[in-house]
Short mmCIF file of the C-alpha atoms (twelve columns), coordinates in Angstrom:
data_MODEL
# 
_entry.id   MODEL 
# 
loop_
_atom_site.group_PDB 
_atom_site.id 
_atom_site.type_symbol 
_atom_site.label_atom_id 
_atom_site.label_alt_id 
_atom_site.label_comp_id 
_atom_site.label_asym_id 
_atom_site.label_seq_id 
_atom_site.Cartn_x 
_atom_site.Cartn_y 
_atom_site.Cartn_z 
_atom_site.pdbx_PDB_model_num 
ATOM 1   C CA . UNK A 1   0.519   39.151 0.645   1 
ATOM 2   C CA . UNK A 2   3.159   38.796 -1.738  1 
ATOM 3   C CA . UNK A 3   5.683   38.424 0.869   1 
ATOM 4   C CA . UNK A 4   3.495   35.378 2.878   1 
ATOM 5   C CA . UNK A 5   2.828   33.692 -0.470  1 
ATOM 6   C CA . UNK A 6   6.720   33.698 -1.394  1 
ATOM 7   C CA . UNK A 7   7.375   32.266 2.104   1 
ATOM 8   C CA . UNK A 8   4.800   29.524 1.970   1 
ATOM 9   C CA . UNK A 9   5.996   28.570 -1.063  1 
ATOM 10  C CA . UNK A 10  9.765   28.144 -0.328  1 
ATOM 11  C CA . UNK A 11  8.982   26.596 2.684   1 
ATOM 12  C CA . UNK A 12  6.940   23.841 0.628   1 
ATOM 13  C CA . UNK A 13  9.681   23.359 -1.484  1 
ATOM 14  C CA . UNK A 14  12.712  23.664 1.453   1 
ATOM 15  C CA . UNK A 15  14.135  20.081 2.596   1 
ATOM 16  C CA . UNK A 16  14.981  21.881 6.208   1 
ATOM 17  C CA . UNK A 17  11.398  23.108 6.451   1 
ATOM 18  C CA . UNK A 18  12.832  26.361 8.011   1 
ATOM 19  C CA . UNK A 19  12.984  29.320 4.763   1 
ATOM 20  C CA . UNK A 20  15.538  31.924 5.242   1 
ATOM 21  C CA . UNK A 21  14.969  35.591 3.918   1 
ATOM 22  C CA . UNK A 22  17.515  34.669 1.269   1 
ATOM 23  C CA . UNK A 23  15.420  32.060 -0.228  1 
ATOM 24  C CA . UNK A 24  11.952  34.110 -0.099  1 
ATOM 25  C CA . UNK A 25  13.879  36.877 -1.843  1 
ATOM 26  C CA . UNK A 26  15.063  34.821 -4.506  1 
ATOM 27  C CA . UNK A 27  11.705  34.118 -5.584  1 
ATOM 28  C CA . UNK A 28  10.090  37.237 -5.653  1 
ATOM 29  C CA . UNK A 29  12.839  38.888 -7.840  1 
ATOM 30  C CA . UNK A 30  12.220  35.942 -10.050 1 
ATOM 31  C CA . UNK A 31  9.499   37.081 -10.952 1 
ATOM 32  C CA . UNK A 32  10.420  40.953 -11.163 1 
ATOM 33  C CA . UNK A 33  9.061   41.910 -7.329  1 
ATOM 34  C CA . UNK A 34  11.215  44.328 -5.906  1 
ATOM 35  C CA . UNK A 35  11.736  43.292 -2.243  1 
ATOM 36  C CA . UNK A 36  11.422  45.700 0.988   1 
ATOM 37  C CA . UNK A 37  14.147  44.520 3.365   1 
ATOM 38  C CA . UNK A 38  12.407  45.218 6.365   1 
ATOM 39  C CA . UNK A 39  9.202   43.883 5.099   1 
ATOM 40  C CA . UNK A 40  10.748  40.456 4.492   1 
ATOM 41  C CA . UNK A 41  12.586  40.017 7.642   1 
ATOM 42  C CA . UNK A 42  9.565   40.972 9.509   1 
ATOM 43  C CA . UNK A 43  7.697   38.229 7.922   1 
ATOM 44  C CA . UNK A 44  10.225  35.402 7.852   1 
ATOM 45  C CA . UNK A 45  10.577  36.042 11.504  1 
ATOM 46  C CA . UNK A 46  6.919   35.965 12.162  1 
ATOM 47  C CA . UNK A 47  6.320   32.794 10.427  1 
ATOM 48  C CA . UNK A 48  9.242   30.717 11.026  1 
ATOM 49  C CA . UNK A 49  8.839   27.820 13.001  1 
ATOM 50  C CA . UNK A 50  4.945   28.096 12.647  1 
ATOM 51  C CA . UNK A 51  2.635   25.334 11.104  1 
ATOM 52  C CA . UNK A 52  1.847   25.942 7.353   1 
ATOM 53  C CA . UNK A 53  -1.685  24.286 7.956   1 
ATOM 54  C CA . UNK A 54  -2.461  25.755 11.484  1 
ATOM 55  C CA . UNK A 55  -1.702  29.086 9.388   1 
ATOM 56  C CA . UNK A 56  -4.405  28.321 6.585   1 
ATOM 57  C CA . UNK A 57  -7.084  27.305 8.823   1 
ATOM 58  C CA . UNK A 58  -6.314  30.473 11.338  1 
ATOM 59  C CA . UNK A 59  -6.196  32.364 8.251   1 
ATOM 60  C CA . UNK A 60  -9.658  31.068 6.896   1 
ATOM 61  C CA . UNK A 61  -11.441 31.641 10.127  1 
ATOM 62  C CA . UNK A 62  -10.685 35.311 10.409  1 
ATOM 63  C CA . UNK A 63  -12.087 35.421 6.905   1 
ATOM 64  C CA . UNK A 64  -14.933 33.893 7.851   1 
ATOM 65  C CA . UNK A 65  -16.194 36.467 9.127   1 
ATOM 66  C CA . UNK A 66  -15.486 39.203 7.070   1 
ATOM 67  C CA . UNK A 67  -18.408 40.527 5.376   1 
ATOM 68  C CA . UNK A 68  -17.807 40.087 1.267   1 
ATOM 69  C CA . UNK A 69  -20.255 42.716 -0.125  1 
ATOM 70  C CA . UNK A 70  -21.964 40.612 -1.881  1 
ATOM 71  C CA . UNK A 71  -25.313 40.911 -0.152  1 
ATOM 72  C CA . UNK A 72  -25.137 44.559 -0.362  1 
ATOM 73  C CA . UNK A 73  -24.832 43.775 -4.214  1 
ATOM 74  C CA . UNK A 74  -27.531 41.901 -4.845  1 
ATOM 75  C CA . UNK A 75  -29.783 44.164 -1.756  1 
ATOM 76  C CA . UNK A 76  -28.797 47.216 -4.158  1 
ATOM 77  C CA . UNK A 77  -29.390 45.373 -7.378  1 
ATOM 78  C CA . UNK A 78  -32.411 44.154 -6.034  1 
ATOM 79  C CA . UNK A 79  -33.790 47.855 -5.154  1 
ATOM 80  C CA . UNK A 80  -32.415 49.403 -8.345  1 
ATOM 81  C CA . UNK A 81  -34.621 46.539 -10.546 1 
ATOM 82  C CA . UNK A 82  -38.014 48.420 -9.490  1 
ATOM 83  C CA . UNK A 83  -39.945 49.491 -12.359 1 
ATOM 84  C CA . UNK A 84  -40.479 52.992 -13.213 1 
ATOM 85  C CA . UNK A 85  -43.583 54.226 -12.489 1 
ATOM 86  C CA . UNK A 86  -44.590 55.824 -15.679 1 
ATOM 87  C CA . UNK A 87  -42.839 53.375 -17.733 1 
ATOM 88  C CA . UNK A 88  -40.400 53.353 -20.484 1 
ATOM 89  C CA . UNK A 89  -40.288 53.809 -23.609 1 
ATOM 90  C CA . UNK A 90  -38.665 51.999 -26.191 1 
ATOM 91  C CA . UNK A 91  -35.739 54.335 -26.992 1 
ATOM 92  C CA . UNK A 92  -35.000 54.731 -23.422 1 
ATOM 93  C CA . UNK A 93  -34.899 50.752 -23.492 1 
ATOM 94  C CA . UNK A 94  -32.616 50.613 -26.159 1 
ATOM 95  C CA . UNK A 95  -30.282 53.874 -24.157 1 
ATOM 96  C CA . UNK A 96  -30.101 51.831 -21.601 1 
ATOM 97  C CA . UNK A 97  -29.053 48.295 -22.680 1 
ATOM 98  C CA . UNK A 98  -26.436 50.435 -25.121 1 
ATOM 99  C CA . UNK A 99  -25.238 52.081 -21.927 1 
ATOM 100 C CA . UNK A 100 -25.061 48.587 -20.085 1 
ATOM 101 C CA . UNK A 101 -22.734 47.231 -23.722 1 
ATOM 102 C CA . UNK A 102 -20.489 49.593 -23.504 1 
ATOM 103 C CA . UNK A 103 -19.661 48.963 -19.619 1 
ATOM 104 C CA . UNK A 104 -19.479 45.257 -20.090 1 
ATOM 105 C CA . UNK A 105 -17.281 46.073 -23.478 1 
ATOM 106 C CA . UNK A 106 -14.958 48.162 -20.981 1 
ATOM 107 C CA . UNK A 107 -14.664 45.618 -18.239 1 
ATOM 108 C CA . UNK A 108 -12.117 43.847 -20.583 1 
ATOM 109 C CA . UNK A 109 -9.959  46.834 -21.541 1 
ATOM 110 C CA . UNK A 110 -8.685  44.384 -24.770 1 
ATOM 111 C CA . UNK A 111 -6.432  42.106 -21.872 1 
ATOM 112 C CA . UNK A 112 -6.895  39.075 -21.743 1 
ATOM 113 C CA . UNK A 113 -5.991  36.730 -18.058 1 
ATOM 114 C CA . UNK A 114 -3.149  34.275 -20.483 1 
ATOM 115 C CA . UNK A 115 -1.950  36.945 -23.084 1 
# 
């Protein structure tokens, strides 16, 4: 991914439309990516002379139909939800929504997305 996202953007920013190897590599190890030779020739190859746009949409209709998960989410969520059948009790309310605190206090692991 890193290596197609390199290429589409030095070919948005090349004047000859046509990015060489060279010029992908330069901007991954701009940003500290160490580069796999045979990687990045195999993708410059693939993609040169190839339509940025008839890339995207070729690229959004395979994911189209990829399945995201997110049904199976909520389907799970959905069947976890049931009420017990005895009940609970209030400590076991208050367990549980400390338990369900302290996962949503380690979900941010003290990093931030800008620090």
């Amino acid at each position: 991914m890193k290596y197609l996202a390199a290429y589409f953007l030095a070919k948005m920013g090349s004047k000859q439309g046509k990015p060489t190897a060279d010029d992908v590599k330069k901007i991954l190890t701009s940003v500290g990516i160490e580069v796999d030779e045979g990687r990045l020739t195999q993708v410059v190859e693939a993609l040169n002379g190839k339509d940025l746009n008839e890339l995207i949409e070729q690229g959004l209709q395979k994911m189209s139909t990829v399945p995201s998960g997110a049904t199976a989410a909520v389907a799970a969520a959905v069947g976890g939800a049931a009420p017990a059948a005895g009940g609970e009790s209030k400590e076991d309310t208050k367990a549980a929504e400390k338990e369900e605190a302290a996962e949503e206090s380690d979900e941010d692991l003290g990093f931030g997305l800008f620090d």
